[in-house]
Structure formats: structure tokens, C-alpha cells
C-alpha positions in Angstrom: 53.3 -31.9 -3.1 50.3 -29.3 -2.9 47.7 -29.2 -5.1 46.5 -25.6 -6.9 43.2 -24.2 -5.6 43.3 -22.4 -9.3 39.6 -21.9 -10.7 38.0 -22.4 -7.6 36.9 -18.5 -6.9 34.7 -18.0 -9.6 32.2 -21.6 -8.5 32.7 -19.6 -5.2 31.5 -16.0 -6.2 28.6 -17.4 -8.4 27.7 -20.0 -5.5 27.7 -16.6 -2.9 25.6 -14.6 -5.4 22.9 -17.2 -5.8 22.7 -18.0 -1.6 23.2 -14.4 -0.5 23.2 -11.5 -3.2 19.9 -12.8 -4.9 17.9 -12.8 -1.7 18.8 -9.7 -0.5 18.0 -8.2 -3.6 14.1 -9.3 -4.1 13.8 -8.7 -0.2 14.6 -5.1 -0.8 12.6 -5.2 -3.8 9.3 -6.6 -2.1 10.0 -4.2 1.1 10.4 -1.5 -0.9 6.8 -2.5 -3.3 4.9 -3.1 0.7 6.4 0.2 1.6 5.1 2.1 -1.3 1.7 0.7 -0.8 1.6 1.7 3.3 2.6 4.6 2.1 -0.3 4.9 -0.7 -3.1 3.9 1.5 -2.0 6.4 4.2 -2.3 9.3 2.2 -5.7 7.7 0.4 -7.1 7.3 3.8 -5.9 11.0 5.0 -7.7 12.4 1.6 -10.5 9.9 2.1 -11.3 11.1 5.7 -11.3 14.7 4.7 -13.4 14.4 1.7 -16.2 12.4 4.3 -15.7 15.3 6.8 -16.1 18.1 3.8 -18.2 16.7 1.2 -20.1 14.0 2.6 -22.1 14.3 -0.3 -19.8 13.1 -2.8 -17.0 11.8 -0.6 -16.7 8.2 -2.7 -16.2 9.3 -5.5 -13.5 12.2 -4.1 -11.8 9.6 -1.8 -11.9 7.2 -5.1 -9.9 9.8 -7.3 -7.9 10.6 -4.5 -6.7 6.9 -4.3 -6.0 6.2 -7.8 -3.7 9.2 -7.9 -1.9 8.4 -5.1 -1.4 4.6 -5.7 -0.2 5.5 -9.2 2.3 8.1 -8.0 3.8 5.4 -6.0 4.0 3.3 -9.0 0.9 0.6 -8.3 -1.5 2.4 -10.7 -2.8 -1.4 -10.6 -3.2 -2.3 -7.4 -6.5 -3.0 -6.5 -7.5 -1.4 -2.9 -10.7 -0.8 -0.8 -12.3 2.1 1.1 -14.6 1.9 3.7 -16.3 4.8 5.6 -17.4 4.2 9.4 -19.2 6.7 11.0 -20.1 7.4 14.9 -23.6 8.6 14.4 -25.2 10.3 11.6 -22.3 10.5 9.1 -23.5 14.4 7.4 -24.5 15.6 11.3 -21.8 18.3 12.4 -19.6 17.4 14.5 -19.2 13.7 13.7 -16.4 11.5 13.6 -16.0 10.1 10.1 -13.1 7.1 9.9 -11.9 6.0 6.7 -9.8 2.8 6.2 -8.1 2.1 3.0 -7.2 -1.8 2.5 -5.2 -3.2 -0.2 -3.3 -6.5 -1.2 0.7 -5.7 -2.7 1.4 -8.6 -4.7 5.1 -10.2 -4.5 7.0 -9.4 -7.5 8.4 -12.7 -9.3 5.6 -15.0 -8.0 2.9 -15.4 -10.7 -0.6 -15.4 -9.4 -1.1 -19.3 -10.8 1.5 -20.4 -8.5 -0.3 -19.3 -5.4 -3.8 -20.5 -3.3 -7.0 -18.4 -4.6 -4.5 -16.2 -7.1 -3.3 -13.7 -4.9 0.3 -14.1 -3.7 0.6 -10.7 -1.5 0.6 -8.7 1.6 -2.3 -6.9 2.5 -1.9 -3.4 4.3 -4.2 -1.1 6.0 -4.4 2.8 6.9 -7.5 4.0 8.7 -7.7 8.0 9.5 -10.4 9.9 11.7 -11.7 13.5 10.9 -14.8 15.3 12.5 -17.4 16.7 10.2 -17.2 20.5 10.2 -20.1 22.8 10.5 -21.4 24.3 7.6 -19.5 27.4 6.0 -16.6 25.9 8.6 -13.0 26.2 6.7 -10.6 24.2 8.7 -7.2 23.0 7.5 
């Protein structure tokens, strides 16, 4: 005589969620929070670079603003980031390449900060960008 498989699919379904549904979904959601932050520091460094190359006066504080606006728009208004300026010469002499690079850590979501070595459980990304300091009275796009 056979014996019922009866009440067997729903240990099955909840066993397949767990092993493969679950996964999938926080990988997507922690590509998708990297993503937004490549994206973020891209157009910070972009923005960063051009204020160096325009305003070299004031050009931290531009490229600063410029950040926070763009990291919040991508939903991390709390992500903590770094800009550096490098420049190949006299950084206010015409004519001069000004590099930005914008560096910042995207923290895993679901893993609390206690759980990991030195408090930061994340992936760091980078975006550098180039621009050349125009001449004076020089409007360039």
C-alpha cells in the first residue's frame, strides 16, 4: 500500500523561500544600495572636478554641497564619503589638470555595525574625474 505525500508542499515552499528567495532578495537589495552609491560618487566627483576647474577658490565647499545633494537624492543622505583634490602643478594656474576622487563606504543593510571588525560592515567605492582649469573670463560647458 502507498503512503500520502499530503502536507508535504508547504515544509517544501517555506524550506525553498528560506534557501533561495531570501538570498536573492537582500542580494538585490545590497546591489541595488552599492549601485546607488557608484552612482552618487560619480556625479559628486563630475561636480567636484568642475567646481576645482571654475572656482578654485571655493571649490570645497561647492564640491561638498554638491555631494550631499547627490547622495541624498540617491537615498544615502547618511552616508559618510570623502573628497580629495589632486592637482598636476599649481592647482589655480590656467590650464591645469584638477582630479577629484570621491570615496565612500555603503554599508550592508541587515548587518548591524556591532556585528562587524572596527564598526563598518560595507563596501567602499570610488569615482575620480579630471577637468582642466579654464582661463579667466573662459565659459566652457
Amino acid at each position: 500500500m502507498r503512503k500520502a505525500d499530503s502536507g508535504r508542499a508547504p515544509i517544501e515552499f517555506i524550506f525553498a523561500s528560506v534557501v533561495l528567495i531570501i538570498p536573492l532578495v537582500y542580494g538585490a537589495l545590497a546591489f541595488s544600495q552599492v549601485q546607488s552609491a557608484a552612482y552618487a560618487a560619480q556625479a559628486s566627483a563630475v561636480d567636484a572636478a568642475r567646481a576645482a576647474a571654475r572656482y578654485p577658490q571655493s571649490a570645497e565647499e561647492r564640491a561638498h554641497q554638491s555631494a550631499q545633494l547627490h547622495f541624498a537624492d540617491f537615498g544615502l543622505g547618511s552616508a559618510e564619503y570623502t573628497i580629495r583634490f589632486d592637482c598636476a602643478g599649481d592647482c589655480q594656474k590656467d590650464g591645469t589638470r584638477v582630479t577629484a576622487t570621491v570615496e565612500s563606504t555603503v554599508p550592508l543593510p541587515g548587518i548591524p555595525r556591532w556585528l562587524t571588525s572596527g564598526g563598518k560592515a560595507g563596501i567602499t567605492v570610488q569615482s575620480e574625474h579630471a577637468d582642466i582649469v579654464a582661463a579667466f573670463g573662459e565659459v566652457r560647458p
